[in-house]
GUVOTI-460850 format. One record per residue (C-alpha): residue number from 1; residue in one letter; chain; z negated, x negated, y. Coordinates in pm, 1 decimal, decimal comma, padded with zeros to 6 digits, always signed. Layout:
% residues N
  nr rest kette       zz       xx       yy
 NUM    a     A        Z        X        Y
...
% end
This chain:
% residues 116
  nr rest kette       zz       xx       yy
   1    x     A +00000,0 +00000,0 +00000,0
   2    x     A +00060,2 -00137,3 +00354,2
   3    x     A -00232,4 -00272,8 +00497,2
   4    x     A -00264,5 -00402,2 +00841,1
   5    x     A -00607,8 -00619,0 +00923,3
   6    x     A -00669,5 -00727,7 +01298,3
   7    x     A -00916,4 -01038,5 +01402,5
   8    x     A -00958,0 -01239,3 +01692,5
   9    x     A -01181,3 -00979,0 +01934,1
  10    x     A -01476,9 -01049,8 +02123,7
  11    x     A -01641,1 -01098,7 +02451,7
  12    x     A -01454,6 -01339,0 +02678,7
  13    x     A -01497,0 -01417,9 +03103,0
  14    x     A -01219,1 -01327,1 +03337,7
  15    x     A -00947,7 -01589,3 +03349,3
  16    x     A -01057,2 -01675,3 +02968,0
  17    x     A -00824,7 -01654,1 +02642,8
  18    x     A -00824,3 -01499,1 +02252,4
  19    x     A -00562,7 -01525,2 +02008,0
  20    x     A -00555,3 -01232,5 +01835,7
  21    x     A -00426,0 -01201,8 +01474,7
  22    x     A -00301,8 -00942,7 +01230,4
  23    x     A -00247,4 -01016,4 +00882,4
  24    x     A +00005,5 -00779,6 +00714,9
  25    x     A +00034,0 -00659,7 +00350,5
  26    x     A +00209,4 -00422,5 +00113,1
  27    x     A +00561,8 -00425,8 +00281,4
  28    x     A +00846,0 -00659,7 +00365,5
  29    x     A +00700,0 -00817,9 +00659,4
  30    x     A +01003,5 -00996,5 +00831,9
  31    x     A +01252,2 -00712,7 +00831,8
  32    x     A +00998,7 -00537,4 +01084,6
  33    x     A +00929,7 -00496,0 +01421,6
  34    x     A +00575,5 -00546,2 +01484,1
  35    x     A +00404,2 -00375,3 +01806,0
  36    x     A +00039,7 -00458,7 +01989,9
  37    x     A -00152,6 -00107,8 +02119,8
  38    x     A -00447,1 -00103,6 +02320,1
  39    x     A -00699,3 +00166,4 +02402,3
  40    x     A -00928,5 +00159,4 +02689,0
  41    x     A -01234,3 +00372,0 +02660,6
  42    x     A -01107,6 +00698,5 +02792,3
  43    x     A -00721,3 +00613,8 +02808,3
  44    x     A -00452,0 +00671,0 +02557,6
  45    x     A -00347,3 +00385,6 +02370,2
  46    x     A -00109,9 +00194,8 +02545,8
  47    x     A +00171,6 +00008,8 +02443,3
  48    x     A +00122,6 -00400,4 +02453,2
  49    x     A +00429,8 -00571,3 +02341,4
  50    x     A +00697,3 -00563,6 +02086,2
  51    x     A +00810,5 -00845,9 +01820,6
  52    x     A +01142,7 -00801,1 +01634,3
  53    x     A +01170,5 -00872,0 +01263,2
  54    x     A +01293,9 -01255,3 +01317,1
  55    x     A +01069,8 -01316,7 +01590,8
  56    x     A +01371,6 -01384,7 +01812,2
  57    x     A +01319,5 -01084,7 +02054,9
  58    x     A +00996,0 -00987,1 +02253,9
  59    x     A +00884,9 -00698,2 +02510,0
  60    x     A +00596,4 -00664,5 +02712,9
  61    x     A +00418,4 -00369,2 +02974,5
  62    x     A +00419,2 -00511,8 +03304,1
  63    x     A +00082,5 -00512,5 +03312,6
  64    x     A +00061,4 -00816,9 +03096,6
  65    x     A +00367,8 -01013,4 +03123,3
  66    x     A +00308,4 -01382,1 +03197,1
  67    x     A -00035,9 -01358,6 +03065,8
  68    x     A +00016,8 -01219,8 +02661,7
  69    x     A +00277,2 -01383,8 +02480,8
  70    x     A +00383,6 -01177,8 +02096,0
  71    x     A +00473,0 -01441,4 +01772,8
  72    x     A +00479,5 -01410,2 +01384,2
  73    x     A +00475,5 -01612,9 +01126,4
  74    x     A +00657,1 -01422,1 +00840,0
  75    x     A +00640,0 -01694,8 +00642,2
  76    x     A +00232,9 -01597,6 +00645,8
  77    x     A +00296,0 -01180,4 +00689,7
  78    x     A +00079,2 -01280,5 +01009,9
  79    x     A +00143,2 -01111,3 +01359,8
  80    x     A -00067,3 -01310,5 +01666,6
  81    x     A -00098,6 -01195,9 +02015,6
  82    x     A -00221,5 -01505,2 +02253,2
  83    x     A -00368,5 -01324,4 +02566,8
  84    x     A -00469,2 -01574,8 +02888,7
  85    x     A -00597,6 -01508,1 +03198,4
  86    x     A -00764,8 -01214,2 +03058,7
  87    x     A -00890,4 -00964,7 +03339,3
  88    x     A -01161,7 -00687,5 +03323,2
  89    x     A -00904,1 -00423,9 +03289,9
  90    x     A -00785,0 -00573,2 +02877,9
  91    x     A -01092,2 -00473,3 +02819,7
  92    x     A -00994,6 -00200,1 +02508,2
  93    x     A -00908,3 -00220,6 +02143,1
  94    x     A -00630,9 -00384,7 +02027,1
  95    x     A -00445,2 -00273,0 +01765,5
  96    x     A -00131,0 -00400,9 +01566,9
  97    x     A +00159,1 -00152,1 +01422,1
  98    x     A +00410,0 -00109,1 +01227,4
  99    x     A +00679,8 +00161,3 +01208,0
 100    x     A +00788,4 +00227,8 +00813,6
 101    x     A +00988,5 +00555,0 +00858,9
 102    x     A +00887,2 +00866,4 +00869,6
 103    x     A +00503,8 +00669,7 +00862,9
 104    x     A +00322,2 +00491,1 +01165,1
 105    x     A +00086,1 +00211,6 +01043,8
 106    x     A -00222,4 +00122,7 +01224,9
 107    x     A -00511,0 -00185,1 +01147,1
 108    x     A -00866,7 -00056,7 +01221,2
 109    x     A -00851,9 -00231,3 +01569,9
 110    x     A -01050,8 -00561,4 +01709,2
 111    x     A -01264,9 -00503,2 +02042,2
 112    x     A -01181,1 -00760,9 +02333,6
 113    x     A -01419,9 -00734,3 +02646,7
 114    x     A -01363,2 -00910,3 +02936,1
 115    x     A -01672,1 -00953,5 +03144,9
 116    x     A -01851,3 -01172,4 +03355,8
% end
């Protein structure tokens, strides 16, 4: 069965960094596009960037381009999101996806906090 398993979380200080990681099972990892959600306390979860199956094509919201940078290693069925010069408002839990028609795939999440 496809199993998706986030790590990486925790509590960091504004302008600080966390490399996220989501370790994949139970499907054909490379022929996938891979997505990062986030949910704030209150908010809907929020699209975070996009990673196609080869690795060779990347998206990001606005919000954190220049700051979050996507990668995989399909070699490893591992998906890593490096975020840096975290702010206050990252502060949510991140969550890694894949889309295996007609199903949506979630991991349980990992909490980041940003904080002084």
């Amino acid at each position: 069965q496809v199993q998706l398993v986030e790590s990486g979380g925790g509590f960091v200080q504004p302008g600080g960094s966390l490399r996220l990681s989501c370790a994949a099972s139970g499907f054909t990892f490379m022929i996938y596009e891979m997505r990062w959600y986030r949910q704030a306390p209150g908010k809907e979860r929020e699209l975070v960037a996009i990673i196609s199956g080869s690795g060779s094509i990347t998206n990001y919201a606005d919000s954190v381009k220049g700051r979050f940078t996507i990668s995989r290693d399909n070699a490893k069925s591992a998906l890593y999101l490096q975020m840096n010069s975290l702010k206050a408002e990252d502060t949510a839990v991140y969550y890694c996806n894949c889309n295996i028609n007609p199903r949506k795939y979630w991991g349980q999440g990992t909490q980041v906090t940003v904080s002084s």
